[in-house]
N, C-alpha and C positions, 0 to 999 in steps of 0.2 A: 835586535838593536840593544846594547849595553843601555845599562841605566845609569846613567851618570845622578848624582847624587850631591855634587858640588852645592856648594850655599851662592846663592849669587851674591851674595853681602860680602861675602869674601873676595870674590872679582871686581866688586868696587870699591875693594878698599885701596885710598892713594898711592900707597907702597905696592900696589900689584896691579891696580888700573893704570898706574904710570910708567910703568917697569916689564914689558915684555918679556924678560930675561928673569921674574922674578921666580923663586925657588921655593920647593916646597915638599911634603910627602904626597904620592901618591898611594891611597890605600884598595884592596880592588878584591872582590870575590871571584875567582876566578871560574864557578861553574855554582849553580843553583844548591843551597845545604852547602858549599865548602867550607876551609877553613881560610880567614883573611889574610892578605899575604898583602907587602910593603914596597915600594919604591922611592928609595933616600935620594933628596936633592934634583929632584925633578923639576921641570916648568910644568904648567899646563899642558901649553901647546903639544911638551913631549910626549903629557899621560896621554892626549888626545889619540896621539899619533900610535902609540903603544896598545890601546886600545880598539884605533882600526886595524891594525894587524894580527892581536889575538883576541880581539872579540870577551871582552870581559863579562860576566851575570852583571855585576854591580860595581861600581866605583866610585870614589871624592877625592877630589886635590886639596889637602889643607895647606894653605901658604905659610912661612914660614913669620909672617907676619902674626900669626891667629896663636899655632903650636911649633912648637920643635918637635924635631923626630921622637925624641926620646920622649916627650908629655903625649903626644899622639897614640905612640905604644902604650901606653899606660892606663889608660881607662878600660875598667868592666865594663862592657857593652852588655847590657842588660835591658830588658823590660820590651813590650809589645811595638810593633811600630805598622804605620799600614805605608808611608815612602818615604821618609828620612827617621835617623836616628840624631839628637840634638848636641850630642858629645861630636866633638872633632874627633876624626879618627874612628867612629863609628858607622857601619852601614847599616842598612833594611835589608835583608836576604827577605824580601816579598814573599818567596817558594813558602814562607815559616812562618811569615809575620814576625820577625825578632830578630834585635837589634843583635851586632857580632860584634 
């Protein structure tokens, strides 16, 4: 089972709790040590769904409410983590302990 990573403060926020439709990056590891790979202008529900079909190590939906793609892309993901990393756009590859 993926590890989803999502913030739940994020899915309650007004703009995404009230907006099914609401858009976002999905960011995802795609295998234990990978490198992190992107999905521009996605909903939740879709990373969900993308997710059960390829079976992701790790993933998070930043809404577009929190970051933009481009601010998402942008942070050094850096420093130890034991199941999130605090930066959007950031995961825990757990296999390492460290933020990506």
């Amino acid at each position: 089972m993926s590890d989803n990573q999502t913030q739940e403060a994020w899915l309650e926020l007004p703009a995404v709790a009230n907006d099914p439709n609401a858009k976002g990056t999905g960011v995802y590891l795609p295998f234990a040590g990978g490198s992190k790979e992107y999905l521009q202008d996605i909903t939740y529900d879709d990373l969900l769904n993308n997710d059960a079909a390829q079976t992701y190590y790790a993933f998070a939906w930043v809404p577009h409410a929190v970051a933009t793609f481009q601010q998402v892309k942008q942070p050094a993901c850096t420093g130890r983590c034991s199941k999130t990393c605090k930066r959007p756009g950031c995961l825990c590859d757990r296999s390492i302990g460290q933020c990506r």
